[in-house]
Every structure is written in structure tokens, then in C-alpha cells.
MARROKOL-404588 format. One record per residue: residue in one letter; x, y negated, z of N, C-alpha, C in turn. Coordinates in pm, whole numbers, padded with zeros to 5 digits, always signed. Layout:
BEGIN
AXYZXYZXYZ/...
//
This chain:
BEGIN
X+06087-10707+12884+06177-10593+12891+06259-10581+12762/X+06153-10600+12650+06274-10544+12493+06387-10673+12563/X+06323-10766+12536+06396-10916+12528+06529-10899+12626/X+06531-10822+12747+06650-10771+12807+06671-10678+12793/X+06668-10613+12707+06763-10508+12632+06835-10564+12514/X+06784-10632+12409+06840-10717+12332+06936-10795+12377/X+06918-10868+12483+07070-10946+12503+07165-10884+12608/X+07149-10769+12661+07244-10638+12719+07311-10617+12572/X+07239-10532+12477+07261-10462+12365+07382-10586+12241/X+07342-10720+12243+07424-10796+12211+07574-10814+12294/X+07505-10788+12389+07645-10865+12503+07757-10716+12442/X+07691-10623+12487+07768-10484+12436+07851-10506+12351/X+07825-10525+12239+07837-10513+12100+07922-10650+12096/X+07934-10748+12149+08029-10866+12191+08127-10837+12193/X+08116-10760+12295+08312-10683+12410+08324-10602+12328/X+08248-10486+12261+08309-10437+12121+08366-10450+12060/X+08357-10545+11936+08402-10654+11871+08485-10720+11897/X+08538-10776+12024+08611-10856+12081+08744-10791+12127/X+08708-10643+12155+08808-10595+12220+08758-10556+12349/X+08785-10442+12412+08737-10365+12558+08801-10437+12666/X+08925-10480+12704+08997-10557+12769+09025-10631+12782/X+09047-10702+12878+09121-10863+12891+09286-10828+12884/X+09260-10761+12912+09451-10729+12933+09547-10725+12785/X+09600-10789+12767+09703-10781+12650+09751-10626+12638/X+09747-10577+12542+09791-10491+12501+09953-10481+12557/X+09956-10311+12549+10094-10265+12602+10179-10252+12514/X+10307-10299+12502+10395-10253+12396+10503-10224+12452/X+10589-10106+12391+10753-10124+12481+10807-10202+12376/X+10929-10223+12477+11004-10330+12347+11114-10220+12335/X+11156-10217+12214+11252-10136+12169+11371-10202+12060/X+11505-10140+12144+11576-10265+12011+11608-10181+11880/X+11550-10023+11901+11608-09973+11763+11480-09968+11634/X+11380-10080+11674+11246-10096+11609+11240-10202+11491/X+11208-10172+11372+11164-10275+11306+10996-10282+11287/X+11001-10432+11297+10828-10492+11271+10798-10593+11133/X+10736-10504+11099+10701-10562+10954+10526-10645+10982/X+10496-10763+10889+10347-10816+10876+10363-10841+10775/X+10389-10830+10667+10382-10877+10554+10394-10780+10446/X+10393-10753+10360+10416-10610+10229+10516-10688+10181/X+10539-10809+10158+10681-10846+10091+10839-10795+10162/X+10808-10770+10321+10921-10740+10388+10919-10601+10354/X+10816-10556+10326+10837-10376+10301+10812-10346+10175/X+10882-10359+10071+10905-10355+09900+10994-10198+09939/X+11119-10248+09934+11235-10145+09989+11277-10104+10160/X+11254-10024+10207+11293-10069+10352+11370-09929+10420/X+11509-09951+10471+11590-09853+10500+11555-09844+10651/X+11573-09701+10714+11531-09697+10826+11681-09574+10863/X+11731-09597+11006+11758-09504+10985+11705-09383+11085/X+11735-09260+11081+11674-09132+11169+11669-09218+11318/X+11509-09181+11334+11523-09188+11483+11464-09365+11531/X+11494-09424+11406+11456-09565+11414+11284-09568+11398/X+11217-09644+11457+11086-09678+11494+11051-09794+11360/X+10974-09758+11292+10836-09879+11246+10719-09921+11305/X+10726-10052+11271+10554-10142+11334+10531-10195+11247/X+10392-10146+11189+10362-10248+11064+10216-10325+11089/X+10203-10427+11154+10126-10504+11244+09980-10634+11067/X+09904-10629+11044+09822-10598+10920+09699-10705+10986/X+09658-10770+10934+09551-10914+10958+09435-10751+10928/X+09336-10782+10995+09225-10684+10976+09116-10747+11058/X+08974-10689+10947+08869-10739+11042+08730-10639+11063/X+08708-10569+11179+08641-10445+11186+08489-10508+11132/X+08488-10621+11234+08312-10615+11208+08255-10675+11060/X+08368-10670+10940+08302-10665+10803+08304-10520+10789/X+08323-10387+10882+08355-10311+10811+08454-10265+10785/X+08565-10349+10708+08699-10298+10667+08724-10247+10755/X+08887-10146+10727+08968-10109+10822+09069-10018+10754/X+09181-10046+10816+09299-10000+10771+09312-09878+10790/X+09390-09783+10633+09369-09645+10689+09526-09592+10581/X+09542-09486+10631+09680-09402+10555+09623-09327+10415/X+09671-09347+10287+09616-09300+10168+09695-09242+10144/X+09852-09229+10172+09979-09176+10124+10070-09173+10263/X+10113-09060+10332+10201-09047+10449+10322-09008+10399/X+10388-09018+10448+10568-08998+10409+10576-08842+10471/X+10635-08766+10433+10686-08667+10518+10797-08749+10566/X+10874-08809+10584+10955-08855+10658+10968-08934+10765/X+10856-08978+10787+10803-09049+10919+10685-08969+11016/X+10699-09013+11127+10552-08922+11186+10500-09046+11293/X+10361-09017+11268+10305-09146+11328+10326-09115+11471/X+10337-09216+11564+10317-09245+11690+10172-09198+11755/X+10157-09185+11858+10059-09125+11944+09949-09293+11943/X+10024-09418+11962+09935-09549+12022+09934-09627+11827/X+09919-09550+11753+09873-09621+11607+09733-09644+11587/X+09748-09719+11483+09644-09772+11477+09547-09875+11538/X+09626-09947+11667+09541-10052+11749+09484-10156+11732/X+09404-10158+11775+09349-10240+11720+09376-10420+11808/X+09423-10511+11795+09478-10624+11829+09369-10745+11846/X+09287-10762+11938+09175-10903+11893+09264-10977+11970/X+09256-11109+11885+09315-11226+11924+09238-11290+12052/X+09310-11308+12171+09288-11366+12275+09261-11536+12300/X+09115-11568+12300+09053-11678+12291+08985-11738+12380/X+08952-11837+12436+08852-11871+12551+08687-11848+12512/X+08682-11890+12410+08525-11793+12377+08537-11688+12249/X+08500-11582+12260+08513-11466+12197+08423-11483+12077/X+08514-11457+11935+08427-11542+11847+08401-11435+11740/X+08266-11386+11683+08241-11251+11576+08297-11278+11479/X+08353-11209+11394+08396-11252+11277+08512-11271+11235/X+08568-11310+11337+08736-11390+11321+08819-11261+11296/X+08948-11309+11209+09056-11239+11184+09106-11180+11305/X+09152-11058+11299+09233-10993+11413+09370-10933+11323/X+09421-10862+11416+09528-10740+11391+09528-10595+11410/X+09557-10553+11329+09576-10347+11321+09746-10353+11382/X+09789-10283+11421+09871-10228+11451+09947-10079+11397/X+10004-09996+11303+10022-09899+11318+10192-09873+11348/X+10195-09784+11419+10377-09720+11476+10372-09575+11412/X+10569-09589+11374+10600-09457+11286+10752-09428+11363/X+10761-09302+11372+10907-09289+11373+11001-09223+11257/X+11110-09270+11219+11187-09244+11101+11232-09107+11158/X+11185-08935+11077+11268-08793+11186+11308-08748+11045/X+11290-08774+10930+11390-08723+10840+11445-08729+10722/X+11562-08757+10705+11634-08770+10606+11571-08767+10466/X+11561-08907+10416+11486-08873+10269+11444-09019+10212/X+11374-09026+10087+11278-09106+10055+11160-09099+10031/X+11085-09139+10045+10911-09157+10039+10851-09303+10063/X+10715-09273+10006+10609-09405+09999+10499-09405+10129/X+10455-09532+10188+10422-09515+10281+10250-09630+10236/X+10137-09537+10187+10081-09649+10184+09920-09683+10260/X+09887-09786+10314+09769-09788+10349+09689-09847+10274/X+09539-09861+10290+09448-09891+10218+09351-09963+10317/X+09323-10091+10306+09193-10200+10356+09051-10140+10259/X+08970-10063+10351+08860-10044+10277+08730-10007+10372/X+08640-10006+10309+08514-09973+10406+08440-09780+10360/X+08497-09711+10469+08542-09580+10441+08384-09507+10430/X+08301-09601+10461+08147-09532+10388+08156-09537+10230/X+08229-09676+10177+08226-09664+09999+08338-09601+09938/X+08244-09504+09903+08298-09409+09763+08300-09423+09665/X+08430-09408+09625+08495-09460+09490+08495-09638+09428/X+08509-09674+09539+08525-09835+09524+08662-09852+09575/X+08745-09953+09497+08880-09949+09483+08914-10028+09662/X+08987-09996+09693+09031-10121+09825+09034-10258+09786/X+09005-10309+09904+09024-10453+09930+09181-10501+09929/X+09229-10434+09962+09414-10471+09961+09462-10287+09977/X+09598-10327+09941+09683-10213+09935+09774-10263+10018/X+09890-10154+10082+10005-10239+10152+10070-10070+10097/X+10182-10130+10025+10277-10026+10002+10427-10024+10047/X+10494-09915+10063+10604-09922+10113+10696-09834+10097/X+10845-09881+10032+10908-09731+10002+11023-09791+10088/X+11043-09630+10154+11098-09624+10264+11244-09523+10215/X+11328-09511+10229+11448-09465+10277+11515-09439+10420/X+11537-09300+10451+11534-09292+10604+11728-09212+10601/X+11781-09230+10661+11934-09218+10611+11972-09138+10744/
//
């Protein structure tokens, strides 16, 4: 009996990890959107009102990490579908492996501000992040 609960309780914790769905994630496509993966494309980045951000981030839950907002812009407001989480679609589902975060913003007002997240494991306190991703934004 434990012995089949243990490999239920693994299998669980598999599709967890892996992602709940087979189904590719939903995205609209939008042409007034910019998509950033990199922090070098987002040093300076002009947006204007009304224009959409995707800032799409290599992340990996089951060390723990996970991407989070340390600094919000008043000038952007996050999207309702942020934060997704992206597992890479594979024929065998593998623990460990690199995935993708996802977060969406919309540009609603006129201004400048910094936009920054933080890679960290949000049980440790006062331990610096694993990466930073910063971003100064201009919204026109």
C-alpha cells in the first residue's frame, strides 16, 4: 500500500513540475506588443500609452527559485495572465530542466520608472538574489 502511494505521490508531483497541461499555452498575438528575454534589450525601453510588455525570463521552480516584482512602475499595470509559468514541451518530462516565467504589463501612464524583478527563493531572508532583471521604462 505505502509503495502505491509513493509512486501516485511521485507521479503527482511529476505533472507538477512539468506543467498541468499538455496544451500549449494561450497567448493573443498582438501587434502593439513588445517581447523582451533578455535584460540587455531592456537597459532603456520606450513604450508608448496603451502599448503591452512581455518579459518572457529562463526560470526553474523545482530549485525553488522564482521570479518575483521588487520594484513596480506606477506606470505600467500588470496583466491578469502574469506570471506563467512556461515548461518546455518534451517527449519525456524531465525534473530539473530549465523552463520559462512569463510576465505581461500594460504601458497606462505617461512617465518614467524602473521595472525590476528578482530570481530568488522567497523562504530566504535577507539573502541577496540569484539574478536581478532591471528595466527603465519610458511610457510617452
Amino acid at each position: 500500500m505505502l509503495k502505491k502511494f509513493c509512486i501516485i505521490s511521485l507521479l503527482t508531483m511529476t505533472r507538477i513540475l512539468t506543467g498541468c497541461s499538455d496544451d500549449p499555452p494561450k497567448t493573443e498575438v498582438r501587434t502593439n506588443s513588445i517581447s523582451i528575454t533578455n535584460a540587455n534589450e531592456c537597459q532603456l525601453l520606450n513604450l508608448d500609452r496603451g502599448q503591452e510588455l512581455s518579459i518572457t525570463l529562463p526560470s526553474n521552480p523545482s530549485t525553488g527559485y522564482g521570479w518575483s516584482i521588487s520594484l513596480m512602475p506606477t506606470i505600467l499595470q500588470q496583466m491578469p495572465e502574469t506570471a506563467q509559468y512556461n515548461a518546455e514541451k518534451t517527449s519525456q518530462p524531465m525534473l530539473g530542466s530549465e523552463n520559462q516565467t512569463t510576465w505581461r504589463f500594460l504601458a497606462t501612464t505617461v512617465g518614467q520608472d524602473k521595472l525590476q524583478l528578482i530570481y530568488s527563493r522567497p523562504w530566504e531572508k535577507n539573502v541577496k538574489p540569484a539574478k536581478t532583471f532591471t528595466c527603465n521604462i519610458t511610457v510617452k
